[in-house]
C-alpha positions in Angstrom: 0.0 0.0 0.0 3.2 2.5 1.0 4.4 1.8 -2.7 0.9 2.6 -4.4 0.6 5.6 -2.3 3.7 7.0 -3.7 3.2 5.7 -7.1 0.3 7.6 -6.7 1.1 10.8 -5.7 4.1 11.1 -8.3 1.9 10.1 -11.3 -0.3 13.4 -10.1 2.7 15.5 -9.6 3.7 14.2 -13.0 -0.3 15.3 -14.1 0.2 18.8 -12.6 4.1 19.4 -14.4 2.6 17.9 -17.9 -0.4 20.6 -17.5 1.7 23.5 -16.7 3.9 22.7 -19.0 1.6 22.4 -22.0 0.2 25.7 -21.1 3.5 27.7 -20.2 4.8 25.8 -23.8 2.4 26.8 -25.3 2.6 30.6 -24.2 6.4 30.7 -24.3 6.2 29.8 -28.0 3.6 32.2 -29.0 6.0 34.9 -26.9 9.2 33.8 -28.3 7.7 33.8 -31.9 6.8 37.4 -31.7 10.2 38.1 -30.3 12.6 36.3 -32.9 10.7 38.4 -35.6 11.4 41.6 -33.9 14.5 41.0 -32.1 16.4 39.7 -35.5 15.2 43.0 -37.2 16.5 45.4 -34.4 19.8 43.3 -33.2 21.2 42.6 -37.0 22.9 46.0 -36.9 24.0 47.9 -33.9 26.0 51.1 -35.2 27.4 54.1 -34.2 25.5 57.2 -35.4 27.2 58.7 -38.1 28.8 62.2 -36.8 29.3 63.2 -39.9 26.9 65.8 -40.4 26.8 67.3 -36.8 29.3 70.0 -35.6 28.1 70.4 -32.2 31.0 68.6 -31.0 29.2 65.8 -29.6 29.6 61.9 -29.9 26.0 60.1 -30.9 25.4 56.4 -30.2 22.6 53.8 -31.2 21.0 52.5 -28.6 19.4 49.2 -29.2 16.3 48.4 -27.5 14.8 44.9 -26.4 11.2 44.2 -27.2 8.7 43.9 -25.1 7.7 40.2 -26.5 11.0 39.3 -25.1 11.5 40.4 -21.7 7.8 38.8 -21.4 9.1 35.4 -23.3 12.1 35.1 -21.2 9.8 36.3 -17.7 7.7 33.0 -18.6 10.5 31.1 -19.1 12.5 31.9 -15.7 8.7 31.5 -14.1 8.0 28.2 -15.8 11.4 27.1 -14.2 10.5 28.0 -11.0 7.5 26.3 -10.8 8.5 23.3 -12.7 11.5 22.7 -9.7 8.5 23.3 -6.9 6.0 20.4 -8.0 9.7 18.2 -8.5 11.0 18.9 -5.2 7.8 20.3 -2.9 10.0 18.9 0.1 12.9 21.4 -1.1 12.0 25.0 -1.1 15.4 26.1 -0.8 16.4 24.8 -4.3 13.3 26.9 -5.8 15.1 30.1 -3.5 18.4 28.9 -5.2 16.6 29.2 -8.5 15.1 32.4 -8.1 18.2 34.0 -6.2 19.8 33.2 -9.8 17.4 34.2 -12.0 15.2 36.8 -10.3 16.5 40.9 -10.8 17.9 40.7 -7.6 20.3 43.7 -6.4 21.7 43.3 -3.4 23.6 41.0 -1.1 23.0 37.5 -0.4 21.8 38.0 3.4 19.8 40.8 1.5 18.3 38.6 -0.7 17.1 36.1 2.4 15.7 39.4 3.9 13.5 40.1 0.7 12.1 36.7 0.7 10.8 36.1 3.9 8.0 35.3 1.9 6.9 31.5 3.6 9.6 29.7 1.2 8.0 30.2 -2.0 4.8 28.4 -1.1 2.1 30.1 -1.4 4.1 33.9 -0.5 2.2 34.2 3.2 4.7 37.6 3.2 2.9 40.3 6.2 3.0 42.9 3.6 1.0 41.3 0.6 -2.1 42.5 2.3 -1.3 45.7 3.5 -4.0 47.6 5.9 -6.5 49.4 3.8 -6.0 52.7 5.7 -6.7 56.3 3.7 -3.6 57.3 3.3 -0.3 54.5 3.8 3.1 55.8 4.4 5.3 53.1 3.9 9.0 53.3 5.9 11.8 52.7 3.3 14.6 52.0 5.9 14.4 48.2 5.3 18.3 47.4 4.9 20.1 46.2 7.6 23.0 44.5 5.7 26.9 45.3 6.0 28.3 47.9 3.3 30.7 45.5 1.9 31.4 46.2 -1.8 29.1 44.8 -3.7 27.5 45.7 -7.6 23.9 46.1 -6.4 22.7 44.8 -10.3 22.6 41.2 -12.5 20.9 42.9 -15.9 18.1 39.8 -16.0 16.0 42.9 -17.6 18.5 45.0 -19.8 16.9 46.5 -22.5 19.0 48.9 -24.1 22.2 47.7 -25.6 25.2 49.5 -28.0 28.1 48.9 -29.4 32.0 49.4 -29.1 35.6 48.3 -30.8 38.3 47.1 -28.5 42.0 46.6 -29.4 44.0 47.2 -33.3 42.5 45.6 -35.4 39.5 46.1 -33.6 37.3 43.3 -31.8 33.5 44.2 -31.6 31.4 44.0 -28.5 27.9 44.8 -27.6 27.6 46.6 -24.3 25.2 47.5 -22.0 25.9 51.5 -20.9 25.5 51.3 -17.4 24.9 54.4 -14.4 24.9 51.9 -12.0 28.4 50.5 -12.3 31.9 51.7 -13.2 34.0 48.8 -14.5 34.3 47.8 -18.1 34.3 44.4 -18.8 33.8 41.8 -21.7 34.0 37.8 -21.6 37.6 36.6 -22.8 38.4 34.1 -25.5 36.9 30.9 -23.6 35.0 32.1 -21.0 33.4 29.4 -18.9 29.7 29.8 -17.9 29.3 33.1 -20.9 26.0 31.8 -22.4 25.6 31.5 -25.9 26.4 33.5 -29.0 28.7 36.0 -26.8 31.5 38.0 -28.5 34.9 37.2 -26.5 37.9 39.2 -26.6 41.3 37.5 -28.0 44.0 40.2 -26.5 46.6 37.7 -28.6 45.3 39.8 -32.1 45.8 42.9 -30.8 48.7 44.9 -31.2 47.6 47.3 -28.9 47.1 45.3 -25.9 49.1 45.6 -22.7 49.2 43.4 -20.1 47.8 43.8 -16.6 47.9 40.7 -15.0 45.9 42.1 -11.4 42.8 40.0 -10.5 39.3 41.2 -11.4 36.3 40.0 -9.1 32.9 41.8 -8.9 30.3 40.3 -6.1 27.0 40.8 -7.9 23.9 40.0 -5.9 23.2 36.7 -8.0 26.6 35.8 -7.7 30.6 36.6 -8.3 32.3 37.8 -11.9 36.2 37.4 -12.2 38.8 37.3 -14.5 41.9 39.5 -14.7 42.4 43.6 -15.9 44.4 44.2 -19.2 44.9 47.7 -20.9 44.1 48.3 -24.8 42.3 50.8 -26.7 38.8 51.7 -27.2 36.4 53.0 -29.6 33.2 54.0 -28.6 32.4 56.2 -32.2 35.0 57.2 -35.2 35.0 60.5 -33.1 35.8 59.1 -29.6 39.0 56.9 -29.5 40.3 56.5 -25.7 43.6 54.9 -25.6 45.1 52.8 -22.6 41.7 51.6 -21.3 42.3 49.5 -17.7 39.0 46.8 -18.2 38.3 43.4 -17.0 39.0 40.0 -19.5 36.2 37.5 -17.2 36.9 34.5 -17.4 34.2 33.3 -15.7 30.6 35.1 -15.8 28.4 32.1 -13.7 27.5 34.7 -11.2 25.3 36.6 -13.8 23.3 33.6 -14.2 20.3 33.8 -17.3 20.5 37.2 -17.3 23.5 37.3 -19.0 23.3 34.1 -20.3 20.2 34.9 -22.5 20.9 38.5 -23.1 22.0 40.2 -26.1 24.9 41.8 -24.6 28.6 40.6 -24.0 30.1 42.8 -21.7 29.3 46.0 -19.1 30.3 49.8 -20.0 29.8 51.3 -15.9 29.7 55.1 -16.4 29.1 55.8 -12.6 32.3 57.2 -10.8 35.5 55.9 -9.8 34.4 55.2 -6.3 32.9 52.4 -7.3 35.4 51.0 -9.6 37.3 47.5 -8.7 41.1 47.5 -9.0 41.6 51.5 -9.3 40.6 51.6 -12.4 39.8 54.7 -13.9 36.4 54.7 -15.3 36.0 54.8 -19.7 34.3 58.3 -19.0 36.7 59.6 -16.8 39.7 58.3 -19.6 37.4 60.0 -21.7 37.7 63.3 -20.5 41.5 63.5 -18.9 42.6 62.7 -23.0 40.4 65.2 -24.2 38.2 63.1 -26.8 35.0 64.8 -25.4 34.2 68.6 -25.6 32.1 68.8 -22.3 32.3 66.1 -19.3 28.8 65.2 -20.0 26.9 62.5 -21.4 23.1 62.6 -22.5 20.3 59.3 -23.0 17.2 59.5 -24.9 15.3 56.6 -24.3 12.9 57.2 -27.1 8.9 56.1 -27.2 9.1 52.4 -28.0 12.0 53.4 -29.9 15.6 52.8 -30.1 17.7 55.0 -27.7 20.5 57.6 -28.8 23.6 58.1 -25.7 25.0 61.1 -26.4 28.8 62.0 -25.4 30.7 65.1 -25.0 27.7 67.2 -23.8 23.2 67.1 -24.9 21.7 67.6 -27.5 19.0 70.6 -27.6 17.0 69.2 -30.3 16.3 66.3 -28.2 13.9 68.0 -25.5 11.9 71.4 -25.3 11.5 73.4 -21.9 14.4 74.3 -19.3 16.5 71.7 -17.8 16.1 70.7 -14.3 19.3 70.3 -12.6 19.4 68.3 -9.7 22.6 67.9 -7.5 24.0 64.5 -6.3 23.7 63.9 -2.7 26.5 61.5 -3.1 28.7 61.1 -6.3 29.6 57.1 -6.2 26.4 56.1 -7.8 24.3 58.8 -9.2 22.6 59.4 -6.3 19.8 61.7 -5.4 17.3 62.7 -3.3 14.2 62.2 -3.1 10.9 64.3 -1.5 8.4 62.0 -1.8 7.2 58.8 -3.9 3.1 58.3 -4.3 0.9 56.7 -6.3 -2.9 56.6 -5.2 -2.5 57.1 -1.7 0.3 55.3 -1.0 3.6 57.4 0.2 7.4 57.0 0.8 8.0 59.7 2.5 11.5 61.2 2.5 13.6 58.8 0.9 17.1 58.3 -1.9 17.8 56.9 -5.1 19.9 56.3 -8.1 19.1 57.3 -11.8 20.2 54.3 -13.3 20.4 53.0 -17.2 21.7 49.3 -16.7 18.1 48.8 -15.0 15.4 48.5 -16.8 12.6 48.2 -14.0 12.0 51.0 -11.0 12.9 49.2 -8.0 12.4 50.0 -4.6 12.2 48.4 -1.4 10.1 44.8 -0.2 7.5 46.5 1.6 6.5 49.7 -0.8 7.0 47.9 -3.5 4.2 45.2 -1.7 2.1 48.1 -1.1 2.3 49.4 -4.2 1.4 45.8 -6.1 -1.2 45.4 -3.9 -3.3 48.6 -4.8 -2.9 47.7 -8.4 -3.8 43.7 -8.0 -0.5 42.5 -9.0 0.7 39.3 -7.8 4.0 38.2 -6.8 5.5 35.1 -8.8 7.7 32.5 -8.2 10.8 34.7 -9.5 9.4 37.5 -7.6 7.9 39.5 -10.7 5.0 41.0 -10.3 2.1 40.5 -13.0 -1.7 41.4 -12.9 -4.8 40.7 -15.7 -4.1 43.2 -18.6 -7.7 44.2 -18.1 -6.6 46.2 -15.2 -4.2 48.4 -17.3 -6.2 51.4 -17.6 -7.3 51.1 -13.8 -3.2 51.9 -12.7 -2.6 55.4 -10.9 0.7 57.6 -12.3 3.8 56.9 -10.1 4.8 60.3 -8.9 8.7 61.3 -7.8 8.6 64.9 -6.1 12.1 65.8 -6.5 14.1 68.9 -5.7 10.4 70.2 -5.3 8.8 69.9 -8.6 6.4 66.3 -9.3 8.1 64.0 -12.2 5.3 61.9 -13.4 5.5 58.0 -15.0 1.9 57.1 -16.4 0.5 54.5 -15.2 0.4 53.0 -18.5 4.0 52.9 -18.5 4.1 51.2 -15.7 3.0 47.8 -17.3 5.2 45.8 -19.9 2.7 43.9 -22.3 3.0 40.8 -24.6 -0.5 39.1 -25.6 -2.2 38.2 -22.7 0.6 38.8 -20.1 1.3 41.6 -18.3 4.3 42.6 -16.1 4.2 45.3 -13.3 7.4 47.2 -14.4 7.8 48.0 -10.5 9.8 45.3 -8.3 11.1 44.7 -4.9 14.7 44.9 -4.0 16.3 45.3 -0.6 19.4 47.1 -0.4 22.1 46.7 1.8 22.3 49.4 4.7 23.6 52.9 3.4 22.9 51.8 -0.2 20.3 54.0 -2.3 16.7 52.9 -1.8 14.8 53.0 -4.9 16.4 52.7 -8.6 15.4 54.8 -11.3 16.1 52.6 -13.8 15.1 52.8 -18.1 11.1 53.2 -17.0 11.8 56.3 -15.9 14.5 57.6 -17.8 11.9 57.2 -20.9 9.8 59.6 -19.5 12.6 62.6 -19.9 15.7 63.4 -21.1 18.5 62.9 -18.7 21.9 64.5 -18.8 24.2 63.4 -16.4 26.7 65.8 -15.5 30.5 64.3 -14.2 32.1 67.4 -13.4 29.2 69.0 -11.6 28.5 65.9 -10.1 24.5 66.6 -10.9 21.4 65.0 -13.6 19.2 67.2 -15.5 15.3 65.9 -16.6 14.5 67.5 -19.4 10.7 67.1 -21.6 11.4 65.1 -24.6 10.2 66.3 -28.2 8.0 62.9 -28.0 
């Protein structure tokens, strides 16, 4: 009878993994379908805009930009995943925690990470804040981090969405990049790479004349996981017209800790463009090279996100065609990440009070911490998955407030219809929880709101300007 019993319950285990599967298959295909079509037709040719025509002095790049249909395709994937390994091992919830602590946007440290899901061990999420009280007005308290302020890249790019490209070495090797405010290293995968994904450009410093040897060990704690490899020194082409020579960046040998994000992303490497505080190994940072050798007129750089467009990063100083109106100009309250801070956060009647964050274009999401971020996905109906995504029925699209950031004084507004990622039937809430370590910012500003406005980032006034784009 013990025998039957079991035979029993694994043939309806087996039941319940064949239905989801059929059904998440089944979606997946119809996502990935979508996505192939558009993602071969905007990743075929990543180029620097041609300067050629412009005298302003300043350096233009393509951005690419990943579709919606595929940050939904690969959300359902790392979801299916999930759920697949907690019908196999029910008994084992921390192998479905190991699973989402690789694959879930996660930045932060790993006794972070156990802080953000004290949410019943993926079973059922019986977390205190999923059903916040219904009060008139809830101020939630954003001083959540308790963690040490070890040095660690608060980022693992499982939802980068803007992507360019550069030239390393003579003659040079091309790599595609994400252009990241969050982070200061440069790094690509070298030749052989273990744990780099699939289809990634690797760098061969044995073909370039131009490369010098460095030798000194490269290791970057990301939340999902450690980076390392070693630095070496070449040169580095970001457009014809900016050429930075003796670059100090990162060969990995080794990019596990990244996980699917990088494994399934369309980029090979990581351009940081914060400051040098937050560089490993001294290195100076490719902006800061940048400016000390004179290859940009102003030490400023510019991104226009675009309207369901491709981007445009702009070097060297902004461009005024790109936005109407004054420039807002706010000063860093910390210049490590591109810090700032913040008034007020409300959408509906849900507040953050005073808080902090960082303007940030390696993140494609606006993150911010376990219990807002609860709060918030409550009043909207969205529900938590198993890689801690929220999603809710598309039906409720029109019903979501705007997310407002009172900063400096004046109201910066995100629509509430820009707060949801769409594919078919699926919708994402493009809000998610992350926990920061103490003394790290709060809430991330990542490619969600830089959409909204232009943003300047200013180096040597250590300050970002929000400007209205002509869209």
């Amino acid at each position: 009878p013990i025998v039957k019993r079991t035979k029993a319950k694994k043939n309806k285990q087996q039941n319940q993994l064949n239905n989801i599967n059929k059904i998440t298959n089944t979606m997946l295909i119809r996502s990935l379908a979508i996505a192939s079509t558009l993602s071969l037709a905007s990743i075929a040719s990543v180029q620097a805009a041609d300067n050629n025509n412009n005298n302003d002095g300043l350096v233009r790049m393509k951005l690419k930009k990943r579709s919606a249909e595929e940050m939904v395709a690969v959300h359902l994937k790392r979801e299916n995943d999930a759920l697949r390994l907690a019908l196999t091992n029910g008994s084992a919830p921390e192998e479905v925690l190991d699973m989402a602590k690789k694959s879930v946007m996660l930045r932060g440290s790993e006794d972070e990470f156990e802080e953000q899901v004290k949410v019943g061990k993926m079973k059922g999420f019986p977390h205190k804040y999923m059903t916040p009280p219904r009060d008139e007005e809830v101020e939630v308290d954003n001083d959540t981090g308790t963690g040490s302020t070890e040095s660690v890249i608060i980022k693992d790019y499982a939802n980068a969405q803007y992507y360019g490209e550069v030239m390393i070495g003579t003659p040079p090797q091309r790599f595609t990049v994400i252009f990241d405010t969050g982070s200061s290293n440069f790094w690509v995968p070298k030749i052989n790479c273990r744990d780099c994904g699939f289809d990634k450009s690797t760098y061969d410093h044995s073909t370039s004349t131009s490369f010098q040897e460095d030798g000194s060990d490269f290791r970057i704690q990301y939340g999902s996981g450690a980076v390392h490899g070693y630095f070496s020194v070449d040169s580095l082409a970001l457009a014809d017209d900016m050429i930075i020579q003796n670059q100090k960046f990162a060969e990995v040998s080794n990019a596990g800790g990244l996980g699917q994000g990088y494994a399934m992303g369309h980029f090979d490497g990581i351009l940081g463009l914060g400051f040098e505080g937050l560089s490993e190994g001294g290195a100076h940072t490719v902006f800061k090279n940048a400016i000390d050798q004179n290859v940009v007129r102003d030490s400023v750089f510019a991104f226009d996100l675009g309207d369901d467009e491709d981007g445009e990063l702009t070097f060297g100083g902004y461009d005024e065609s790109k936005f109407t109106g004054e420039i807002s100009w706010i000063n860093l309250s910390e210049a490590n990440y591109w810090r700032i801070d913040i008034d007020d956060i409300t959408i509906g009647s849900i507040s953050s009070r005073e808080t902090n964050g960082i303007v940030d274009s390696g993140t494609s999401l606006i993150t911010g911490p376990s219990t807002a971020i609860a709060h918030i996905a409550h009043s909207v109906g969205a529900k938590r998955g198993f890689t801690g995504q929220y999603t809710f029925h598309c039906s409720r699209v029109g019903d979501v407030p705007d997310l407002e950031f009172k900063i400096d004084g004046k109201v910066w507004t995100v629509p509430g219809e820009d707060l949801v990622i769409q594919a078919g039937d699926t919708c994402l809430f493009a809000l998610m929880a992350m926990d920061m370590p103490h003394g790290a910012p709060k809430w991330i500003l990542g490619d969600v709101f830089m959409r909204q406005y232009y943003t300047i980032f200013d180096y040597e006034k250590e300050r970002v300007g929000f400007a209205e784009p002509n869209y």
